[in-house]
N, C-alpha and C positions, 0 to 999 in steps of 0.2 A: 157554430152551426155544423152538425152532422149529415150528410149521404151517404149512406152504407149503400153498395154495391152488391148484390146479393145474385149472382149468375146459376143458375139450376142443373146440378145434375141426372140425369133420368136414367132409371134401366132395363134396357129393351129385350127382355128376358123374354116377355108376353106381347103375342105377334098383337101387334093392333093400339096395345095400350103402353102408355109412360108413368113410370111412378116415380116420386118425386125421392128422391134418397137424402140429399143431403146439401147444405148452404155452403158454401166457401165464396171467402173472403177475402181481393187481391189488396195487398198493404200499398205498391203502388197507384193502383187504381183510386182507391178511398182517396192517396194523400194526393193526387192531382185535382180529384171532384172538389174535394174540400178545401183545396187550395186554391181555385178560382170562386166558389161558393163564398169565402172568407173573403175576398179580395172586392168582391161585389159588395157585400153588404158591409164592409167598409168604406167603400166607395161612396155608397148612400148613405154612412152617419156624416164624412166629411162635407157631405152637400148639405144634409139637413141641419146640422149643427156652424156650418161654415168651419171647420177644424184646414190647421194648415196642410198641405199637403208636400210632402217628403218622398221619392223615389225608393229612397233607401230603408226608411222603417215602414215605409205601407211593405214592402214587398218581404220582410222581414217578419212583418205579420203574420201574412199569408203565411208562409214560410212553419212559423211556430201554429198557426192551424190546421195547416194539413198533420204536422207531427201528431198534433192534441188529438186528431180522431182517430191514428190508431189506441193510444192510450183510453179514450172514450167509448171503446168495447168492454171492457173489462168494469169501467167506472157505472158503467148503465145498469149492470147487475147488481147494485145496491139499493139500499133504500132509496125510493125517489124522492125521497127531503132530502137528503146527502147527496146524491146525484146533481139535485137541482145546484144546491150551495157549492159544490166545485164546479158548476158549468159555469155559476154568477161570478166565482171567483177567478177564473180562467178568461173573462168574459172581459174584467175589470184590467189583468195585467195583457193580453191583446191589445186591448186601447191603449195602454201606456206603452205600449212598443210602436203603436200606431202612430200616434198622435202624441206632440209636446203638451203636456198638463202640467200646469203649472202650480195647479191645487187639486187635492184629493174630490172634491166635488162636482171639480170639472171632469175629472177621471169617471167618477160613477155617471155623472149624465153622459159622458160616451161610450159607458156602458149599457146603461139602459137603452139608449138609441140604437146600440149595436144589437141589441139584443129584439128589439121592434124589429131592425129592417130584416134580421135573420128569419123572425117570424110573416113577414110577409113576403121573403122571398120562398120560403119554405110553400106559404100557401100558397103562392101561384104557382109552382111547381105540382101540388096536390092536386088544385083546378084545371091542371091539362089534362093529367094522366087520366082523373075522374073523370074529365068529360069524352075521352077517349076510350073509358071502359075497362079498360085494364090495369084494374088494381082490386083490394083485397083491403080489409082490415080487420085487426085481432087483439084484443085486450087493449082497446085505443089507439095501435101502432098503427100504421100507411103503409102500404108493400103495395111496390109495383112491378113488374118485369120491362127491365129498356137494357141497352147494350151502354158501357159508357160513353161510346162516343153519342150514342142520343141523348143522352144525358147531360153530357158536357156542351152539347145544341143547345138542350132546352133549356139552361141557366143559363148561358151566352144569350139567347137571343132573351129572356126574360127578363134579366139583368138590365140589358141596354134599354128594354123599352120600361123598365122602371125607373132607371138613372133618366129619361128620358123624360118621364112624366113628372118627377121631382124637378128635374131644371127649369120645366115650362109653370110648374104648379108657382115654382119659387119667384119667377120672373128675374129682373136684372139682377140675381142673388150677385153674381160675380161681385157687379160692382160696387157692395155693402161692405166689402172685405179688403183689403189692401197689407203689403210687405213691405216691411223698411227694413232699411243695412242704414246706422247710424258707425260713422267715422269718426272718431274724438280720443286725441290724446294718445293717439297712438292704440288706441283699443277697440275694441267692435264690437255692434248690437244689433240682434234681430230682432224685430216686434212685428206683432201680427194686432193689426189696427182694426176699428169698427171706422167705415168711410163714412162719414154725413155731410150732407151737404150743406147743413146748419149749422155747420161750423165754420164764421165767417171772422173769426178771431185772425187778427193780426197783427205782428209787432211792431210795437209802435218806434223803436230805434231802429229797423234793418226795412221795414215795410214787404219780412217776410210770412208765408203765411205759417199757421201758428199748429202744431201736433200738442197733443197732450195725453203725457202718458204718465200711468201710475208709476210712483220711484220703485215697487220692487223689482219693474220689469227693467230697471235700469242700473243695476247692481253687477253690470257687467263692464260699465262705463264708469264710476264711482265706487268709493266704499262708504258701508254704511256711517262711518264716523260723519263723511262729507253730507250724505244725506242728511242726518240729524243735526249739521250745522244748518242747511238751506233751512228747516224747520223753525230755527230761533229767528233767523234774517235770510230774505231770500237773494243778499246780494255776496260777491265775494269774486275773485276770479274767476273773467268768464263769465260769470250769473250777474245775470240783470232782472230785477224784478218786473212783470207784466201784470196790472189790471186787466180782471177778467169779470164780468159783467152776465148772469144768465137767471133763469129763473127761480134758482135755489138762493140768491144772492148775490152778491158782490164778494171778492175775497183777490189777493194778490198772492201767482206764483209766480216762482223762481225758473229763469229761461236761461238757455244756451245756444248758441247756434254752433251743428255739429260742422267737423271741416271738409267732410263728405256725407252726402246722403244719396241713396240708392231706394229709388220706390219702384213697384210691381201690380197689378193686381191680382186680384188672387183668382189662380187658375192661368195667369200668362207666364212665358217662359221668360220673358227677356227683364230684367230692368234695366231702370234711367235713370240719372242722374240731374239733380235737381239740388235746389237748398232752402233750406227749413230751418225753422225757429222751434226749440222743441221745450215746449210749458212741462214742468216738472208739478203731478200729482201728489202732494205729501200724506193725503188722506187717507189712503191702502182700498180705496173701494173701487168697485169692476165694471169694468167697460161690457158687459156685455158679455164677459167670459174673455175678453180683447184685452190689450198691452194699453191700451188708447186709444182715440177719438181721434180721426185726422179726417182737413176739411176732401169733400170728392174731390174736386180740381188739381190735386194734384198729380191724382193718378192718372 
């Protein structure tokens, strides 16, 4: 998302009257607009999409969007089909600095989505100025006159009160989404779960309750070879087979109980420590865009 800064200069040559000379362009100005402008409607894909959230690459985003719109002066004078197709592609690597994608598909929907919230923060943005009168438009562009720091108001305060209306619209989103730190073997895994509370699965040798996650999300803990053993037999050191029982079927996965676990929910700062039985997915299919399905109660 672009806000070009456009401050006026006049020359007061003729007593009474101002003529409009000429546009200039502050590059720090652009890259701070666009750097909280970026940060927002980021902010909004990771709600509407539930996407994990990272200190480090959300603000490293920002970061590469404020640069992108000095570069998107020069890109705007092109054909607007090429224009568009480097904004979509800009749009695509954004999200993957954003946010962990773990597939190219998940990458485009939090493109696309980045690309929605940008268009409605944009228009609520249009919707003040217009209704305030002071604006202008020309060959379909939006011109308005405002100082940056009104600027940098009017997205701050639009911003919150759209993050605002997405939380309440979502309801208890928080608690659909949950983080694990798996400990095993001396190795470590993060997963970003779907919570459901229909998930009443429990181990029948630990009488722990039971995560289920797809094996690619688990290739940080195993190697593939060990994978493709669970596949022929779900038993073997450590792996205990569990009957699982749901509406697609009956069918037996391959379990482990890891030697630490660390759960969160998503959007809280602290985790706990807890222990879990964790059902190995052999199938490769997606939770929801999620690592896996874990029951609510643990969180």
């Amino acid at each position: 998302m672009t806000f070009f800064s456009f401050p006026r200069v006049y020359n007061p040559s003729r007593k009474g009257r101002r003529r409009l000379e000429e546009t200039v362009i502050y590059a720090d100005v652009l890259f701070v607009i666009n750097f909280l402008a970026d940060g927002i409607c980021l902010a909004m894909t990771a709600l509407l999409l539930g996407r994990p959230f990272a200190w480090g690459r959300f603000t490293g985003a920002c970061v590469l969007g404020g640069l992108y719109s000095l570069a998107a002066l020069p890109i705007n004078g092109l054909h607007p089909g090429v224009a568009f197709l480097v904004h979509g592609v800009f749009a695509l690597f954004i999200c993957f600095a954003a946010f962990p994608c773990k597939s190219f598909s998940s990458a485009v929907a939090s493109a696309v989505c980045f690309f929605v919230s940008c268009s409605l923060l944009g228009g609520a943005i249009w919707a003040i100025y217009s209704l305030c009168g002071a604006y202008a438009s020309y060959n379909g562009v939006f011109y308005f006159e405002a100082s940056p720091v009104a600027l940098l108001c009017s997205l701050s305060v639009t911003g919150i009160l759209l993050l605002f209306c997405i939380l309440k619209s979502k309801g208890r989103a928080r608690a659909r989404h949950g983080e694990l730190k798996l400990f095993y073997r001396r190795r470590e895994c993060a997963l970003f779960c779907l919570a459901d509370s229909g998930n009443l699965l429990c181990c029948p040798f630990t009488g722990l309750p039971v995560v289920i996650v797809s094996s690619n999300a688990l290739l940080a803990l195993f190697e593939k070879s060990e994978l493709d053993a669970m596949r022929d037999a779900p038993v073997g050191k450590g792996i205990r087979p569990i009957p699982v029982r749901g509406i697609g079927g009956s069918t037996v996965l391959p379990s482990f109980v890891p030697d630490r676990c660390e759960v969160r929910l998503f959007g809280k700062k602290e985790y706990k420590s807890t222990r879990l039985c964790i059902a190995v997915d052999l199938t490769g299919k997606s939770f929801g865009g999620c690592d896996g399905i874990a029951p609510t109660n643990i969180f």
